[in-house]
Every structure is written in C-alpha cells, then in structure tokens.
C-alpha positions in Angstrom: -5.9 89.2 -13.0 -5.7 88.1 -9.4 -8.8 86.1 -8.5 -9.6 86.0 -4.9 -10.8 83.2 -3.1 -14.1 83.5 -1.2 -14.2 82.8 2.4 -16.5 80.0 3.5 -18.4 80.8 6.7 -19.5 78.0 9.1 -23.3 78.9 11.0 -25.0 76.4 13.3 -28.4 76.3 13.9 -29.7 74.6 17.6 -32.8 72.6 16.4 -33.5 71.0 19.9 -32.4 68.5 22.3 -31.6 64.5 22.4 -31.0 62.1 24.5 -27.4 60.5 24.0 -27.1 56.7 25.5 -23.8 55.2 26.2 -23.8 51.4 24.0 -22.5 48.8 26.6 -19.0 48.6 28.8 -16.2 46.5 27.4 -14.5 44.0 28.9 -11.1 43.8 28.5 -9.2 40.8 26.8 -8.2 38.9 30.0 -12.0 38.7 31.4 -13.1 37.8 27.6 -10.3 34.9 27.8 -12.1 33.4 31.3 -15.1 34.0 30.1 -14.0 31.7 26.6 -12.3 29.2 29.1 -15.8 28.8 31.0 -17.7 28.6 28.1 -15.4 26.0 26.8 -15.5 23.8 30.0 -19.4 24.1 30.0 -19.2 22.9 26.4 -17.3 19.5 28.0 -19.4 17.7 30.1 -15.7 15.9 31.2 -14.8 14.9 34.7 -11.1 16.0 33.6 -12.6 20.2 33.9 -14.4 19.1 37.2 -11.6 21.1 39.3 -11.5 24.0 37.0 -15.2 24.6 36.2 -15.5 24.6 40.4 -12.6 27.0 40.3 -14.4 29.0 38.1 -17.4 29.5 39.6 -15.0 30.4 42.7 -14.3 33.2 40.4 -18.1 34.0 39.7 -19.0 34.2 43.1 -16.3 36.5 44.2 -17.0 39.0 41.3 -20.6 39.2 42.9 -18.9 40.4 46.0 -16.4 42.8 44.2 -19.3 44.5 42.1 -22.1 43.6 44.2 -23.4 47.2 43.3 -23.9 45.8 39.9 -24.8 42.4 40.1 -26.8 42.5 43.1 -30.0 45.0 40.8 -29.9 42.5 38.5 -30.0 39.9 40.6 -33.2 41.0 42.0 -34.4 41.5 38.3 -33.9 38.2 37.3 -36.1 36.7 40.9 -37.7 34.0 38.5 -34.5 32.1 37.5 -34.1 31.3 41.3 -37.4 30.3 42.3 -36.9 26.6 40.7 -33.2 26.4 41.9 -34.0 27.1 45.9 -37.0 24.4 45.6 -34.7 22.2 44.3 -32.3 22.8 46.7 -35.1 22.7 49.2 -35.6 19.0 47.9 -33.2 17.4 49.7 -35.7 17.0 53.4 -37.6 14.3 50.9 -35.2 13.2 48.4 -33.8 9.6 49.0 -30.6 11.2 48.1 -30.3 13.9 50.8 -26.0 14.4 50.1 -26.6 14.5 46.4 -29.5 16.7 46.4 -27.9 19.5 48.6 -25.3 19.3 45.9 -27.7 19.3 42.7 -29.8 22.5 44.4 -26.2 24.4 45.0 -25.4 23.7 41.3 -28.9 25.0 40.2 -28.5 28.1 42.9 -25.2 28.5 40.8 -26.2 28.3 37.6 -28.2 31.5 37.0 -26.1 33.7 39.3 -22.8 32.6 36.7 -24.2 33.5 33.7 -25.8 37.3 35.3 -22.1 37.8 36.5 -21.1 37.5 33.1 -24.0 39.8 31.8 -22.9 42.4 34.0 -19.3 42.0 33.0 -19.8 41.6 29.2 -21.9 43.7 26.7 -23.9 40.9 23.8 -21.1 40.8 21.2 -18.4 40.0 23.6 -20.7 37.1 25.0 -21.7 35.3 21.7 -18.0 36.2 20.9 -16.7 33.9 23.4 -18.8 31.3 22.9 -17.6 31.4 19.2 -14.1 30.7 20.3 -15.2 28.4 23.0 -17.3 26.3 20.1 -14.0 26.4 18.5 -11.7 24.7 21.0 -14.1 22.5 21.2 -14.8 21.5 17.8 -10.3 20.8 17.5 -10.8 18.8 21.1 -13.0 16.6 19.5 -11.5 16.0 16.5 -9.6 12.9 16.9 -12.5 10.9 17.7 -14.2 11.8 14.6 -14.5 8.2 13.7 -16.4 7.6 16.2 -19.0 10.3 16.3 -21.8 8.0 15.7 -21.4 6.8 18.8 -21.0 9.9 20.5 -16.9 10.7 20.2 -15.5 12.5 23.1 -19.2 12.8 24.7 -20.3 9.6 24.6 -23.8 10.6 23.3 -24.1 11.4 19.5 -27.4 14.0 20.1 -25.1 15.7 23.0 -22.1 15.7 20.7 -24.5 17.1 17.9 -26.1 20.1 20.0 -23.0 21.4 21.2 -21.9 21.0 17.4 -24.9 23.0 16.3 -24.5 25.6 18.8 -20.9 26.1 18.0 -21.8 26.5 14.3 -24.8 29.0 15.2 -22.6 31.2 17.2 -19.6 31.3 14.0 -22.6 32.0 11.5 -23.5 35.1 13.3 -20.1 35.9 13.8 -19.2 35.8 10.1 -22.3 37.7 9.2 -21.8 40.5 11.7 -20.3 43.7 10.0 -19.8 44.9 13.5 -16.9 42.2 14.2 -13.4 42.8 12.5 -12.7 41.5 9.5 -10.2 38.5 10.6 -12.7 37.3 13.4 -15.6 37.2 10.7 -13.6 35.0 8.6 -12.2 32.9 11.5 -15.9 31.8 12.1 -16.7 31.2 8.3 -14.2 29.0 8.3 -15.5 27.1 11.3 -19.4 26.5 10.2 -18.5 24.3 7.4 -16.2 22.2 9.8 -19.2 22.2 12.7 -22.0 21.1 10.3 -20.4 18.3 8.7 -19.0 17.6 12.6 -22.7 17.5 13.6 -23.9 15.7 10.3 -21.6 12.6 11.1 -23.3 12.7 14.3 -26.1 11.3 12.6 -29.0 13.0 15.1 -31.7 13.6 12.4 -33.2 16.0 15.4 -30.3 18.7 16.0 -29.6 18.4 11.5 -33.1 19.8 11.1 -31.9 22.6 14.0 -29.0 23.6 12.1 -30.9 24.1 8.8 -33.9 26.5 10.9 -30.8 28.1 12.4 -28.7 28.8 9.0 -31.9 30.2 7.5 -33.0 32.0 10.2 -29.6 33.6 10.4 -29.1 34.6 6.7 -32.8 35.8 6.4 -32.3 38.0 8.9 -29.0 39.3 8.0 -29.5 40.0 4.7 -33.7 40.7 4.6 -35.1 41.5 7.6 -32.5 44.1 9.1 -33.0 45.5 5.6 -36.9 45.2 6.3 -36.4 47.6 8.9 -36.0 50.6 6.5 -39.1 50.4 5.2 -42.0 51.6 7.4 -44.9 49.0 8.6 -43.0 46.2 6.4 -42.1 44.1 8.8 -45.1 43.6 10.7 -46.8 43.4 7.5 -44.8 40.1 7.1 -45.0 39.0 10.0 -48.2 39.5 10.1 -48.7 37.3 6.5 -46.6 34.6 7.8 -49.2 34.3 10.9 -51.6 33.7 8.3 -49.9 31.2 6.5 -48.7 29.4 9.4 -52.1 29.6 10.9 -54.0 28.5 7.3 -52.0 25.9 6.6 -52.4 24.5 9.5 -56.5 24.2 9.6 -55.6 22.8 6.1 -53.6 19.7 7.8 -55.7 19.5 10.5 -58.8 18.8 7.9 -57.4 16.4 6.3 -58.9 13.2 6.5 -56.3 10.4 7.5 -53.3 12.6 8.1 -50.2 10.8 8.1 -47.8 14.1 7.9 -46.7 13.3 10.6 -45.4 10.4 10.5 -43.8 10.9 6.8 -41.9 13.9 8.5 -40.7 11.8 11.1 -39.9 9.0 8.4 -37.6 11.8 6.5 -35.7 12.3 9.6 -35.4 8.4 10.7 -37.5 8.4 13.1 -41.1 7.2 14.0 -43.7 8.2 16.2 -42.1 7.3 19.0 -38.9 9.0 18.6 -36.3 6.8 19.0 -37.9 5.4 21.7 -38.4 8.2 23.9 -42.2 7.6 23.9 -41.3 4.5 26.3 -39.0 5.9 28.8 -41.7 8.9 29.0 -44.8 6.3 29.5 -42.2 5.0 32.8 -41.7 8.8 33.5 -45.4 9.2 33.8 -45.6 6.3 35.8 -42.9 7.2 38.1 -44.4 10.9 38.9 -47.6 9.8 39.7 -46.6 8.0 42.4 -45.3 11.6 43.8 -47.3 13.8 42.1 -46.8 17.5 44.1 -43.2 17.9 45.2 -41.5 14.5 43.3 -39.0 12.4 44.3 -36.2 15.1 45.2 -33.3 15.9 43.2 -30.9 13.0 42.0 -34.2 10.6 43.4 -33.8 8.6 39.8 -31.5 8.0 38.0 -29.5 6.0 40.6 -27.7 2.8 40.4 -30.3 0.8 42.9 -33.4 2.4 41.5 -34.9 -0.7 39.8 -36.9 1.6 37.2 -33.9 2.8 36.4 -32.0 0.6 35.5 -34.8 -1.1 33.5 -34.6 1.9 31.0 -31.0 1.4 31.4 -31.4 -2.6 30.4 -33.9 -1.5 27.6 -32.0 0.9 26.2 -29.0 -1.3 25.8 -26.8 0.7 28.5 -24.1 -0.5 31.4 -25.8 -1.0 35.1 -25.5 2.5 36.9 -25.6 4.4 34.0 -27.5 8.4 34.4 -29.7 8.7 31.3 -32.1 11.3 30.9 -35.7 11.4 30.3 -35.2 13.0 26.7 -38.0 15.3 27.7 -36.8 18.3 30.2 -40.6 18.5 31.3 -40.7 15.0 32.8 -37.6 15.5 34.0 -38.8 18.1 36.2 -42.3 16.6 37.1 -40.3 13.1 38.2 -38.4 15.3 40.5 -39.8 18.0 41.3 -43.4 17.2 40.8 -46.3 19.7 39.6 -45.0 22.6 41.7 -40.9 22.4 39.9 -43.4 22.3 36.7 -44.8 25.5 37.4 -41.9 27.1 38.2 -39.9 25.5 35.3 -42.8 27.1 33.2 -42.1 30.5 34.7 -39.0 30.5 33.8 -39.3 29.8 30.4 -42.2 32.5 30.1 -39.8 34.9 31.4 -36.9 34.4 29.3 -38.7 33.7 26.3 -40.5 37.2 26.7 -37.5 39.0 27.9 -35.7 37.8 24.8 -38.9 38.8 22.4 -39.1 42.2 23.7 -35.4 42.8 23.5 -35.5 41.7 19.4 -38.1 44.1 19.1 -36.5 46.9 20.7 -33.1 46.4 19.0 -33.6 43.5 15.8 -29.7 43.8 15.0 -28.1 40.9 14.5 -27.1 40.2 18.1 -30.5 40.1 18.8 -31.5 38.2 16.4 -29.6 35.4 17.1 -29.9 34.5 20.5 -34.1 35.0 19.4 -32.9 32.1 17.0 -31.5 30.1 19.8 -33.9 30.9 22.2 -36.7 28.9 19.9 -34.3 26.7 19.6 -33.8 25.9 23.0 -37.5 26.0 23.6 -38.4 23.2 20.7 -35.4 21.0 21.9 -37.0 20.8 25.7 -39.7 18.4 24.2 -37.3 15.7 22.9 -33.6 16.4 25.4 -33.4 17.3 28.8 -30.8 19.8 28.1 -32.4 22.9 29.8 -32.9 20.9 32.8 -29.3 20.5 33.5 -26.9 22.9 35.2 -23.1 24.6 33.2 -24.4 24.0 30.1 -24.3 26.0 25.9 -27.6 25.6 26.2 -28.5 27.1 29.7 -26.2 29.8 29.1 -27.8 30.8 26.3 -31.9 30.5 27.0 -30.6 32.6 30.0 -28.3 35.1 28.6 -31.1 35.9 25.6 -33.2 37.0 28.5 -30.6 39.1 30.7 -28.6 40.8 28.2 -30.0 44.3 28.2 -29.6 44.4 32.1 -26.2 44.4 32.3 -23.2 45.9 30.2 -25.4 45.1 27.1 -28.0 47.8 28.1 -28.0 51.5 26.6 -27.5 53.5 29.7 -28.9 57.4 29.4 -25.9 59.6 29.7 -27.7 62.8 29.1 -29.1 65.3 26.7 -27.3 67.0 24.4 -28.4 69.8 21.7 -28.7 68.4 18.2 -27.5 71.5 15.9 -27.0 72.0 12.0 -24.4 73.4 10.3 -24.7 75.9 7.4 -21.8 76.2 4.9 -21.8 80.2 3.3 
C-alpha cells in the first residue's frame, strides 16, 4: 500500500510593526591595531613614546577633519569635558609658567577630543578590547623589572605601576567573561588576570589590592547573577533596593557607636593609618598653598617646579631627588592649587556628567559591556580621593571615566534603521 506524504503548508500572520536598530559600526583590524598602540603608549607614562603618542594624536586630530560630520555632534554633546580644559589653557595670562601652561591646556584641550574620536570610530567591545591587548603589552614590557616592583619597576611609582596593573586585569576579566568575544580571545585574557594580579600584588599598594578584589567581584556578580537577574521582573530593583538598605542601616549602626575606631582598623588591615601614607601632610601644604590663590589658582604647571620652595619641601620630606613632579595624591587639590575654586567646579561637572552618563547607559543596556566600565567608573571616582590620576592628561584611567560616559554616542549607539512588520508563521 503506497502511503502518501502530506504536504506541509507554510501561512504567515502580520501581527504589527517594530522598530529594528542597527547594533554599532565596526572598525576594521588596522584602526583596532592604532587604537591598541595608543592605548598602550597611554599605559607608559615613558619619555621613549613621547614622539609617537604626539604622532598619534596627529592622527586624532586629522580623523576629526576627515569625519567631522561625525565627530563634530558629539563633540558638541560632550560641551562639559571642555569647559575645565579651555580654563586651563586660559591659565597661562597668570600662571608663573606661561610656556608650560600653554602646553598643559593644549594637552587637556586634547585629551577629551582623542578619546570621542575613538568613540565615534569604535563600537564598546572593540574599545575595552583594545585596552585588553594594550594591558597586555604592557604587563610583558614590564616584566623584566619584576624585582623591583616595590619600588615602582619600569614606572618608577609602585601605586602608578599597581593601577595600570589593575586596569589591565579588569579589562581581561571582562574579556574572559564575555560570551560575546570568540573563544581564543576569552581565553587569551584568562590567562592574563592571574599574571596582572600577582603583577599588582608585588606592587605592594594595599589601596589599588582592595580595587582589584571590588573589581573581580563586581565583575563575576554581574556576569553570572545580575544579567541573569534581569529575567525576572522587578528583581533587580528589589535588590538594589535591599542593598540601599543595608548599606544605609549599617551605616547609622557605625556611626552610633560610641568610640569608633573602624576606621582606623580598616586602614591598619591595609597598612596604612589615618593619614594614608602620609598624604594627609602634603594635603595640609595643599591647603595652604590654595588659599593663598583661592579663585583662579596658581595656573597650570604653577607647583610642582624645581624653584618652588614648597615644593621641594614635600619633595625633601617625602624622601625624593631636587626637581622631582609629585602629585598631590588627591586629584581635588590638585585642581584647587591650580585652578582654584572655579577649575573645582568645573572638575565637579565633569564628573557629574560622566558619572551619570555612564549610570544611565547601565540601565538602559546592563550587558556586560556596560557593566564594566560602571565598575571602572566607581573606580575611578573612589581613586580621585587618594591619586591624582584623573587630573592628568593620556592616561587608562582618563580614557576610561571618559569613554564610560561617551560610548552610546558614537559607533556604540543603536541607531533606528526603520520599521519592519513582525509576522508569525503557521506550519499546516
């Protein structure tokens, strides 16, 4: 008996309309490669890279002329990251150092316009990629001197050598925990966050080791619960809403008690004391320095100079060579010994901006992307209070606090292609 097969017939049914959005442009390898090599020389504050980071930033500059039809919208978006830079700049009609003032404010000018170029070139992934890599080369640059990464290694500074350590392990983490990335470049950064965290332990900066640990559970906990969160409706701002709580009761509870030395036994654990390594005394002669000019400062590069006798008294005190550039240790004073209250103000803007910006893009999209340059970005913020990191100019950190904030204006945003019928289809 011949058995006949049934046909099977195919019906769609139009249920309505979407919108369809495009996901971000991608760059192609050779722009990825500059972009690693900038990252990298940013990661070396060298005077050997001087003559290619300047090259670079050649390069920078004359893709804002080539695409200034991209750049130029998102330029005018991003208005606060210039206001403090063109002060700056401006700072050189009272700075004692009128020559290296002008140069300071160009480098500031710079600074902001580098990293948009590269948000309008490069979607999120491709950014945090190249960093990745960057974090690499640098982590097998400063290998031989591994025996002396107490004292700093190839930077000279053990809490510089230590961030750009931590950073370089942060970025591999959310590499190797990104099911987005291929499967070689995932293990390629596993491999790499054991080698950056024991980098950064022998370091020995209590500060960034306390960093790294926030970062590696942030990272996991978002990876493997909160994405996952996500699925369930109202439960994560039902835990967020919980941990407010906590954090808020706990801390009444601290503040209550009688005698609180918390404080100081947390700072004990890390090997410090109250006042941080000393940084309580070089801020006492920061306050002392900026209220002498309290409005508009001393003017870029109007401190830390070799015939500046307060200077060089920190220098003395801190037991480093005549001439020597130190920081403040506090990007705050930083800004109020040179710039005075009006650079604070517009220092403050711009971490208001970015830190919302980069808020309100987790909360639009909490992938994993997202999620960890929200990581970085509190970071960043905690690390202005004890390193002047943000303050400076080409720098893992900079890029970052900035980049968290700019990413879904360039080719990181969804961009609305058009709308589409959504239809379902009926198998007979």
């Amino acid at each position: 008996m011949n058995m006949v097969n049934p046909i099977k017939v195919n019906e769609e049914e139009v249920l309505g309309f979407g919108n369809l959005y495009s996901s971000g442009r991608s760059a192609p390898l050779w722009e990825q490669a500059v972009i690693t090599l900038w990252f990298f020389v940013t990661y070396l504050p060298l005077d050997g890279v001087a003559p290619i980071r300047y090259l670079l930033v050649a390069y920078f500059v004359g893709l804002t002329v080539m695409f200034y039809r991209e750049v130029l919208p998102v330029l005018f978006k991003c208005w606060p990251l210039f206001l403090l830079p063109i002060f700056g700049l401006l700072s050189f009609g009272w700075s004692p150092y009128p020559s290296e003032a002008l140069r300071s404010g160009v480098l500031m000018l710079l600074t902001p316009l580098t990293i948009i170029v590269i948000g309008v070139r490069l979607n999120t992934r491709q950014v945090l990629r190249c960093l990745m890599f960057a974090g690499m080369i640098t982590t097998i640059y400063v290998t031989p001197t591994l025996s002396t990464f107490a004292d700093g290694g190839a930077y000279g500074s053990k809490n510089l050598l230590a961030m750009q350590m931590l950073f370089a392990m942060l970025m591999s983490l959310v590499t190797a925990l990104n099911t987005k990335e291929p499967l070689w470049i995932r293990l390629l950064g596993l491999a790499f966050v054991p080698i950056c965290f024991v980098y950064q332990y022998l370091a020995n900066s209590a500060t960034s080791l306390v960093f790294a640990v926030v970062g590696i559970v942030g990272m996991i906990g978002v990876r493997y619960f909160w994405i996952g969160f996500g699925k369930i409706r109202h439960l994560r701002l039902s835990l967020a809403m919980f941990a407010a709580f906590i954090a808020l009761a706990s801390t009444m509870a601290v503040l209550s008690m009688p005698e609180n030395t918390l404080m100081d036994d947390f700072l004990g654990l890390l090997g410090k004391d109250s006042t941080f390594s000393g940084r309580a005394l070089i801020w006492r002669e920061a306050e002392l320095v900026s209220a002498e000019h309290p409005i508009v400062g001393l003017g870029l590069e109007g401190f830390w100079q070799y015939d500046v006798g307060a200077a060089q008294t920190i220098n003395e005190n801190d037991f480093k060579a005549f001439g020597t550039k130190l920081t403040f240790h506090n990007a705050y004073w930083e800004v109020r010994v040179h710039l005075g209250y009006v650079g604070l103000v517009l220092f403050v803007l711009i971490l208001g901006w970015c830190m919302n910006r980069t808020v309100i893009n987790w909360l639009k999209a909490p992938g994993m992307d997202s999620s960890a340059l929200l990581i970085t970005m509190v970071i960043i913020f905690t690390s202005t209070f004890t390193e002047s990191s943000l303050w400076s100019t080409f720098n893992t950190l900079v890029n970052l606090f900035y980049f968290g904030a700019i990413t879904t204006m360039g080719a990181g945003a969804r961009k609305f292609v058009g709308r589409v019928p959504v239809t379902i289809r009926h198998s007979a």
